[in-house]
N, C-alpha and C positions, 0 to 999 in steps of 0.2 A: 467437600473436595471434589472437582472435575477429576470424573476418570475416564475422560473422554477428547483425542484428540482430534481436531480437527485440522486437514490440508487446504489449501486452495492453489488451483493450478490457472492460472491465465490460460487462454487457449489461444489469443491474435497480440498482440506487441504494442497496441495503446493499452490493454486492461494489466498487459506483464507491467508497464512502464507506471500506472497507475498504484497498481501492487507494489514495489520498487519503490517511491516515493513514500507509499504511509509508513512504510516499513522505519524509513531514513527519518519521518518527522516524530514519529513516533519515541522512538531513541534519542533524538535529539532535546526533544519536550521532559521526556524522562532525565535526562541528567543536567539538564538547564537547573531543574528544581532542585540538584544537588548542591553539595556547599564544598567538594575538595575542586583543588585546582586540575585535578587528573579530569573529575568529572568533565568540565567547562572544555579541558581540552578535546575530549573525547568527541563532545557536541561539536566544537567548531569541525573536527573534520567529520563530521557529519555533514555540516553547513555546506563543507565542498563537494562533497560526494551530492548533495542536494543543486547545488548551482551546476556541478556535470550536466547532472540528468535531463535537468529543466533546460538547460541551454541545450538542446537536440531537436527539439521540434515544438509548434506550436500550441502547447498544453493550454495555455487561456481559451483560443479559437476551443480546441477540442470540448473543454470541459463544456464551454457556453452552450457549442451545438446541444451536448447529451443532456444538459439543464432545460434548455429550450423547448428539443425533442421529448419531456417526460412533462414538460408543464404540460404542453399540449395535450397528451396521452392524458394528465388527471381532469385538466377542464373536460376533457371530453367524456370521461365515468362517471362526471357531476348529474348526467342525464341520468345515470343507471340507479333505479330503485332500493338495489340490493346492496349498495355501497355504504360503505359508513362512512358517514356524511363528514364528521367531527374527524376522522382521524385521515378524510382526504386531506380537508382543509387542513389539518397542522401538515401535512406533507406539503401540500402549493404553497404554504407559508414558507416553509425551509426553503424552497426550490424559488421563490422570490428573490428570497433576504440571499441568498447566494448568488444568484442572478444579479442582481443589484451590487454584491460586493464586488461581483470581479468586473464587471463594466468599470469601477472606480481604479482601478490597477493596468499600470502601463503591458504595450501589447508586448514587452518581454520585462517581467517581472526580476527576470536577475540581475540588468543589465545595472542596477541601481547598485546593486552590489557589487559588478565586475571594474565600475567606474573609482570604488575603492582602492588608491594604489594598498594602502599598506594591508588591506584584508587578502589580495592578490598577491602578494609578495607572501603572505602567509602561505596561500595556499599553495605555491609552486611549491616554496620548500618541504611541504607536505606531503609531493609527490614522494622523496627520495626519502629512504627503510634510514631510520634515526635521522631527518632533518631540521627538526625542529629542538635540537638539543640548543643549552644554552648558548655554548658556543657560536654555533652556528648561528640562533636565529636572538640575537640578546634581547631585541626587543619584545619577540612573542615572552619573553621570559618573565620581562618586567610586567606586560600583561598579564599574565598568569596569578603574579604576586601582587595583584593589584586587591582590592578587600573581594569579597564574596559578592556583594550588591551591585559593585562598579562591573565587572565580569557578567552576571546576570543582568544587567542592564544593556551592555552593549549588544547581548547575545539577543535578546528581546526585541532589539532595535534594529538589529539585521533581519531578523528574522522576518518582522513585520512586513517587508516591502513581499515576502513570499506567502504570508499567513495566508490570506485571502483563497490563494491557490490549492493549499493543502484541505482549505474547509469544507471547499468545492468537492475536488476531489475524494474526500472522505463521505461524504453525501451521494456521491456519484455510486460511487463502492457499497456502501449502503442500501441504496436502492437493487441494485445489483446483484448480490446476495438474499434482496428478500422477493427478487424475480423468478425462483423457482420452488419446485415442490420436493421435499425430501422423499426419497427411494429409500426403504431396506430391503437389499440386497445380500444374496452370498457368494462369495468368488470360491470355487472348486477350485481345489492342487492350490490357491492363493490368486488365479490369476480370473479375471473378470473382462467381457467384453459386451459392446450395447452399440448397436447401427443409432446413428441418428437422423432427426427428419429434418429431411429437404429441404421444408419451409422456414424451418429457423436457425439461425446460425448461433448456437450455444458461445460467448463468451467466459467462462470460466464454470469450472467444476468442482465442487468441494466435497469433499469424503470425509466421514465422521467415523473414525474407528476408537475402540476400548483400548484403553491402556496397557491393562491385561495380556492380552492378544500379541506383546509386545512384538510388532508390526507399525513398518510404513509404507507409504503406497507407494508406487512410481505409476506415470501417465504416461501414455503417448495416445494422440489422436490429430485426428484430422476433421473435414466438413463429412463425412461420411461414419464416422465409427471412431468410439472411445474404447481404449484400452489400458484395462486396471491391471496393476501386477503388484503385490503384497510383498514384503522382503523383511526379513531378519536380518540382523545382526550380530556378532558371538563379538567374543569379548577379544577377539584381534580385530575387532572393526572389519569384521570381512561379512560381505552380502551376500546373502541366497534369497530361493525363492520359498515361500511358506509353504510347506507340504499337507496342510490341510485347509478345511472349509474357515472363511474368511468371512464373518458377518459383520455389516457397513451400511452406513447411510449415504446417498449420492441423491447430491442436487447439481440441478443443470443449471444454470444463469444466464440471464438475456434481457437486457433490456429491449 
């Protein structure tokens, strides 16, 4: 059993937006595999919450760049003696085969989706708190009550025109995470602070604290300084700050 949880904080607003997304496909893959009709609902506004996001800015461009940007960083350690040769090469492998996947995916991948009238008429009414009751929406109804395979099929088949993007991204994030070096540290009174340097601009931070310790963190920071603050919780959900020594792991991330 983990008795160890971990936070991850985006620190700039493409890696919050990439966090944000695996978060949603995540969930969505999850109750795809499920077999009630509540699940399949759940996923589709997932779906929408997914088609929001992506329709904001140019996530394909973005991902390509940070793919492009890391091939070149591993061709270029191919020189270095000290590298593990076999586990570069399965990375330039992955950063390939991804690279190649989204080249093949239009430069707005939702837009295949938004061209759907009746998946868009779903989702308006999705907007509004009980929209999608039967009344209201008959035909998501009859979708609904459609068998389990026909539901997981169409869901599959929406979802494809976006797959590509989540893979990337997932890969992205991955790299990402194994960009830094784990810290143990202790935050005194709960609260923890650390200047950062100059030279690199830290994109996300993750904290690894003991279950135990029943404690979560909060962040704030900037290009100059990170600040950790540990918080309780009592059993009216009201928050304070930890009144003792706080032991934690802190990694910095950066591609």
């Amino acid at each position: 059993m983990n008795t160890v949880l971990t936070f991850e904080f985006p620190l700039n607003e493409r890696v919050r937006t990439l966090l944000r997304l695996e978060d949603l496909f995540c969930k969505i893959l999850t109750c795809i595999k499920e077999a009630e009709p509540h699940h399949h609902h759940v996923a589709m506004l997932n779906l929408f919450q997914i088609i929001d996001v992506m329709d904001r800015g140019d996530l394909k461009n973005e991902l390509m760049h940070d793919l492009e940007k890391h091939r070149a960083l591993l061709a270029f350690f191919r020189s270095n003696p000290k590298i593990d040769k076999a586990k570069l090469n399965e990375t330039l492998d992955l950063v390939n085969t991804q690279v190649d996947q989204l080249k093949s995916v239009t430069p707005k991948p939702v837009q295949e989706l938004k061209q759907n009238d009746w998946l868009m008429a779903i989702k308006q009414r999705g907007i509004i708190p009980g929209g999608l009751c039967e009344f209201d929406a008959p035909s998501y109804h009859f979708w609904l009550n459609q068998s389990e395979s026909k539901r997981r099929e169409d869901l599959h088949g929406w979802l494809s025109h976006i797959l590509p993007v989540y893979q990337a991204l997932e890969l992205v994030l991955n790299l990402l995470r194994g960009s830094g070096e784990s810290q143990s540290l202790m935050a005194d009174n709960g609260s923890y602070q650390q200047m950062l340097a100059s030279s690199k601009q830290v994109q996300m931070a993750r904290i690894e604290v003991d279950k135990a310790l029943n404690c979560y963190p909060e962040i704030s920071a900037n290009k100059y300084a990170i600040h950790i603050r540990f918080m309780r919780m009592n059993e009216q959900r009201q928050s304070s700050t930890c009144p003792q020594e706080i032991h934690f792991k802190l990694t910095l991330a950066s591609l």
